[in-house]
C-alpha positions as CSV (number, residue, x, y, z in Angstrom):
1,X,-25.3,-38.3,-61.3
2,X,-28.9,-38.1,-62.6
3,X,-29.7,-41.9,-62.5
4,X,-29.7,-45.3,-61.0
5,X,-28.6,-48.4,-61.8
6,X,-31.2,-51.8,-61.8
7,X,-29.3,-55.2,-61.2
8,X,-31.3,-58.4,-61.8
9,X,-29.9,-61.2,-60.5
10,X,-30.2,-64.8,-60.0
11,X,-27.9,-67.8,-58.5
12,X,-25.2,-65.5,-59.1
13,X,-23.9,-64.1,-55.5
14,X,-20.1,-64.5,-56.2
15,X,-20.6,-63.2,-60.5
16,X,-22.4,-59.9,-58.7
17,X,-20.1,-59.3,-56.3
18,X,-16.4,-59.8,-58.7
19,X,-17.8,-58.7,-61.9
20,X,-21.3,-56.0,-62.0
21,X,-20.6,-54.5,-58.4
22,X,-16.6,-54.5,-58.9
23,X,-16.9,-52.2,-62.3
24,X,-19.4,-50.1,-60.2
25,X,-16.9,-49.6,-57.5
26,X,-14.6,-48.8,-60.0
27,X,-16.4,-46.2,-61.4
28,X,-17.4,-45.4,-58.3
29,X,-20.8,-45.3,-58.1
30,X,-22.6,-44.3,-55.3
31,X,-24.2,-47.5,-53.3
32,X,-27.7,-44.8,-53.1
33,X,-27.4,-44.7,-56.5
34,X,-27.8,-49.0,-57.4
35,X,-31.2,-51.4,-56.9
36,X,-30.2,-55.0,-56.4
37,X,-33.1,-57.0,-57.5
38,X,-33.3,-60.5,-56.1
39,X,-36.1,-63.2,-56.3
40,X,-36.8,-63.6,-52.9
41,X,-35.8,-64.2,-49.0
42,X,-33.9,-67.4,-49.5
43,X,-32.3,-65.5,-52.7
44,X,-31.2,-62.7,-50.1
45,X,-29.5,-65.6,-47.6
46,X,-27.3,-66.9,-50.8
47,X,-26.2,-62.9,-51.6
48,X,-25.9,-62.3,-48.1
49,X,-21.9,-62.6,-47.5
50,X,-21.2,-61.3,-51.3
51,X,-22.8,-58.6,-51.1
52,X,-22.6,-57.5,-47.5
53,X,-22.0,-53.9,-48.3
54,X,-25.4,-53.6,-50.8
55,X,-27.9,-55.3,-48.2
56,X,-29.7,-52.0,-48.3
57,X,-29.8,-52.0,-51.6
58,X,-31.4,-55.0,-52.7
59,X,-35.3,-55.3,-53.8
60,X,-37.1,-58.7,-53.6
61,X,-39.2,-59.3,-56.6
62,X,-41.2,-62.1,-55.8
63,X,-40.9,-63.3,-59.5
64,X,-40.2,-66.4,-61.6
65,X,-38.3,-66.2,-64.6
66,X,-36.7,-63.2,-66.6
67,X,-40.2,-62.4,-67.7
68,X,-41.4,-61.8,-64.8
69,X,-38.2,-60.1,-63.1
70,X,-37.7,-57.6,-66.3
71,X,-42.1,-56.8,-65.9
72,X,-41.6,-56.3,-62.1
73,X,-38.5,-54.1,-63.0
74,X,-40.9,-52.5,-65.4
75,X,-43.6,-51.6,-62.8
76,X,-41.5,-50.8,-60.0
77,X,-39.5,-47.9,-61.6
78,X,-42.8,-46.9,-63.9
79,X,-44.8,-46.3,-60.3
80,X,-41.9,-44.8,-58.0
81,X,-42.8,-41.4,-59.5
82,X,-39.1,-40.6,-57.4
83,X,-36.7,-42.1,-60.1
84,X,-37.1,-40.8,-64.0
85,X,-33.8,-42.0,-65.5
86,X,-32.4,-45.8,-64.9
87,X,-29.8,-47.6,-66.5
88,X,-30.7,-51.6,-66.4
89,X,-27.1,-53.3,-66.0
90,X,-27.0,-57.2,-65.9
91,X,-25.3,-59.1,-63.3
92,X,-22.0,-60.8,-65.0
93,X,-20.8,-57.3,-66.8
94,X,-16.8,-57.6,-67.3
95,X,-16.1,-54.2,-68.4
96,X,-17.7,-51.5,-70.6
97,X,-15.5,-50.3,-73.3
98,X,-15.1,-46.9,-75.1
99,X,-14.6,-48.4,-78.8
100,X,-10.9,-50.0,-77.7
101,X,-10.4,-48.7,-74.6
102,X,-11.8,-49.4,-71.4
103,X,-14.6,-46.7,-70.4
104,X,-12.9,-44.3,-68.3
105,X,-16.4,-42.8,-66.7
106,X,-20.2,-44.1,-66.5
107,X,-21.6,-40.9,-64.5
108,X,-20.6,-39.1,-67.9
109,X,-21.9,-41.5,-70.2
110,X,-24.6,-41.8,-68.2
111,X,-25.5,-38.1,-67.9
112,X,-24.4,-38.0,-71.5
113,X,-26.8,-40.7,-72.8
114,X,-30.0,-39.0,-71.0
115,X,-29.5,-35.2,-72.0
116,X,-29.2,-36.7,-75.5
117,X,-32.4,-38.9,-75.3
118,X,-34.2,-35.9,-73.8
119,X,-32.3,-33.9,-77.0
120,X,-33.7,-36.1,-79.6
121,X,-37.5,-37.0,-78.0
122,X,-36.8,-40.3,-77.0
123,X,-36.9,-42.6,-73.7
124,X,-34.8,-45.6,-74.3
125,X,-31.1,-46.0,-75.2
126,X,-28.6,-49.3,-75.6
127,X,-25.1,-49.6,-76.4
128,X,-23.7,-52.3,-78.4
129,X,-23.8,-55.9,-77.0
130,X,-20.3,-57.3,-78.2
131,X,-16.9,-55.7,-78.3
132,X,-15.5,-56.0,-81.9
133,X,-14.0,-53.4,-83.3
134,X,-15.0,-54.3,-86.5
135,X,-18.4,-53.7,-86.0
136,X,-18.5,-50.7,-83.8
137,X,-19.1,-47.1,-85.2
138,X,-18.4,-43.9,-84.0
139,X,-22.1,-42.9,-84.3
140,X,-25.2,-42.3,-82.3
141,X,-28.0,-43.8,-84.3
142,X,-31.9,-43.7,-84.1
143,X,-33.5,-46.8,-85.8
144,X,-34.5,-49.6,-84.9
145,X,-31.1,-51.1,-83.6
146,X,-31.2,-54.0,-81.0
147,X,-31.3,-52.5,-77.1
148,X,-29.8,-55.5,-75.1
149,X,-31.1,-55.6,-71.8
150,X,-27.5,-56.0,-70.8
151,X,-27.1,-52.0,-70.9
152,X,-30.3,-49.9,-71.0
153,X,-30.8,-46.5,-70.5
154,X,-34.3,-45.4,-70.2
155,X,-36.0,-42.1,-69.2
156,X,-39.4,-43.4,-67.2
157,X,-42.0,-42.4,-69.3
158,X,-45.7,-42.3,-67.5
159,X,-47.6,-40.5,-70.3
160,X,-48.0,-43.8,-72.2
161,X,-49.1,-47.1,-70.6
162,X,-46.6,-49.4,-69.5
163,X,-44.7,-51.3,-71.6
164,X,-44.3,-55.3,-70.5
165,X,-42.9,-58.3,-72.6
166,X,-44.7,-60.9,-73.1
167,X,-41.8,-63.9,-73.2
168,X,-38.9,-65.1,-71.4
169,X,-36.5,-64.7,-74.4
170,X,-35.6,-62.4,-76.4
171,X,-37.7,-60.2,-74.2
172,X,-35.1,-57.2,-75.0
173,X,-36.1,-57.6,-78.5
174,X,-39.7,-57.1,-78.2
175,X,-38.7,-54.6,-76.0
176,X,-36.7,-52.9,-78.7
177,X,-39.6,-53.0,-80.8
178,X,-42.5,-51.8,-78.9
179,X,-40.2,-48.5,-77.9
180,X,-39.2,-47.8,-81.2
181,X,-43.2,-48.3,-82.2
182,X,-44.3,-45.8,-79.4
183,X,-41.6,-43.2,-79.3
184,X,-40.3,-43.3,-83.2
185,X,-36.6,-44.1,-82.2
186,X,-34.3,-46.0,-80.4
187,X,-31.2,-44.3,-79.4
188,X,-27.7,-46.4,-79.4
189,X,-24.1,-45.5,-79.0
190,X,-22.5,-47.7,-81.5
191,X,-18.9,-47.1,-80.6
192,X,-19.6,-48.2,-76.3
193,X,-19.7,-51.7,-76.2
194,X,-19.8,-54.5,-73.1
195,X,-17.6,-57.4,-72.6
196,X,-19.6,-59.8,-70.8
197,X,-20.4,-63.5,-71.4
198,X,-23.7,-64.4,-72.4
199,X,-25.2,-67.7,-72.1
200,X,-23.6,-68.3,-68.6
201,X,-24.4,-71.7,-67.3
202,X,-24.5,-70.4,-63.5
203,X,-27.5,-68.7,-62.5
204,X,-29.3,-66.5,-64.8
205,X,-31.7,-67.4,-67.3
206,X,-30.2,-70.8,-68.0
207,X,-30.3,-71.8,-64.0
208,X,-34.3,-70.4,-63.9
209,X,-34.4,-72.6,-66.9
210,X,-33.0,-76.1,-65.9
211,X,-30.1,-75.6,-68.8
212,X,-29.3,-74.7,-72.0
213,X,-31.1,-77.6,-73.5
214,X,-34.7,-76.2,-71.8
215,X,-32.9,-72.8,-72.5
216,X,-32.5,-73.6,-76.6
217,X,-36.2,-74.9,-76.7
218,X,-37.7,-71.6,-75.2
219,X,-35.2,-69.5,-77.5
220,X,-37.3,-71.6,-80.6
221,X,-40.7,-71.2,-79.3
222,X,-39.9,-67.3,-78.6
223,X,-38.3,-66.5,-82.1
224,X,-41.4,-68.0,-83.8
225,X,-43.5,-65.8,-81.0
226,X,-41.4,-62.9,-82.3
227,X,-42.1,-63.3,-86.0
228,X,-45.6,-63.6,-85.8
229,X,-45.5,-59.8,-83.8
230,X,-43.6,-58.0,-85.7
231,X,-43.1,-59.5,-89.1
232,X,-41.7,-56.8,-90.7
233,X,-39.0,-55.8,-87.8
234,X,-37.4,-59.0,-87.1
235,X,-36.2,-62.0,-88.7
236,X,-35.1,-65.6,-87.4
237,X,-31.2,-66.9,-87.6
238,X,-30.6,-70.5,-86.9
239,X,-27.4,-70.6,-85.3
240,X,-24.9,-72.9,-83.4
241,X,-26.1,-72.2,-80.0
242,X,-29.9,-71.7,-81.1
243,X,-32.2,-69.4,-82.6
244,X,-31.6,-65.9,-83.0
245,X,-33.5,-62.4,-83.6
246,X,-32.5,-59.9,-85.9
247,X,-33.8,-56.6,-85.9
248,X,-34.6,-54.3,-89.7
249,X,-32.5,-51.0,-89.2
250,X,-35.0,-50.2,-92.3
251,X,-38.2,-50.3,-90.8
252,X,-39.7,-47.3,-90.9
253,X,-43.1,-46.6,-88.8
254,X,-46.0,-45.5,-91.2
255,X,-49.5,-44.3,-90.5
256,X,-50.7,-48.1,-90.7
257,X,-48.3,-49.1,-88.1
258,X,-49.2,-46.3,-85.5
């Protein structure tokens, strides 16, 4: 396989170890082949016992927060000239299905993913972040369609400067929109889709947060942060859980916008 996989993690030994690192093994990917990211040393003493057989794996970050883990993510692959193509996985990922079936292989789709991106001149991929069928099409698109840092594929690209985000939420959206603005395209697989859980109380952004509560207030703060960016490639939704970003498909890049 052509590429490696980038875990983040946070208070989250035991969601590693039975959900991300178990579909892994089932695909059976190569333990040379994953980067465990973890805050720190006393973050490494808590994954210790779960994750006993990825010790060499693991990267400590030294960071606070998902804007500074996803940024150190950011500079670590953009400066080790010896990776090019890295798929960022989170940490709590159930399963990855192939429209309603359960994705036999990631080396292909992998492999698959980055001959196409280098096909079409462009860096970054996603796949869609919720399974329903409903929704999903059997398509490969190109416009500006939201990459979830849950699943993203992206061929390192050190012509350009470095892209970082600039929040701690909805950081994959601004990511989503500074690629498409530097490389004219976003490439996503509509029909692969990830069952996972988002908004996980244990660990992850919530437990760097103090709670949803704090969690909620930083997701209105960021969606207004958002709107004032890129007024013409996102929108706010008010929903149950919080605010929300949506993305224009439509938006097209013109002369003023380059």
């Amino acid at each position: 396989m052509d590429f490696v996989i980038a875990i983040p993690s946070y208070d989250r030994p035991k969601i590693l170890q039975n959900r991300t690192l178990a579909l892994l093994e089932r695909f059976g990917i190569p333990k040379k082949n994953i980067k465990i990211f973890l805050r720190d040393g006393e973050q490494f003493l808590k994954y210790h016992n779960s994750i006993s057989n990825y010790l060499d794996c693991v990267v400590e970050t030294n960071s606070t927060g998902i804007q500074d883990t996803r940024n150190f993510l950011q500079k670590y692959f953009y400066n080790n000239i010896e990776y090019s193509n890295v798929i960022y996985l989170d940490d709590d990922i159930q399963n990855i299905m192939d429209f309603d079936k359960p994705l036999e292989c990631l080396k292909t789709l992998g492999n698959d993913i980055f001959k196409e991106l280098a096909k079409q001149n462009l860096y970054v991929a996603g796949v869609s972040p919720y399974h329903n069928t409903f929704y999903l099409k059997k398509n490969i698109s190109r416009s500006l369609k939201y990459v979830c840092g849950c699943f993203r594929a992206e061929i390192i690209r050190r012509d350009e400067p470095l892209i970082l985000c600039e929040m701690g939420h909805f950081e994959d959206h601004q990511f989503s929109c500074e690629y498409f603005l530097r490389d004219g395209g976003l490439l996503r697989y509509n029909w692969i889709a990830l069952v996972t859980k988002y908004f996980e109380l244990e660990g992850g952004i919530c437990g760097q947060l103090g709670g949803m509560d704090a969690r909620q207030e930083q997701m209105e703060e960021n969606a207004m942060v958002m709107l004032s960016l890129y007024p013409d490639m996102c929108r706010a939704v008010e929903k149950q859980y919080g605010f929300d970003i949506r993305l224009n498909h439509n938006f097209k890049i013109t002369k003023l916008n380059s």
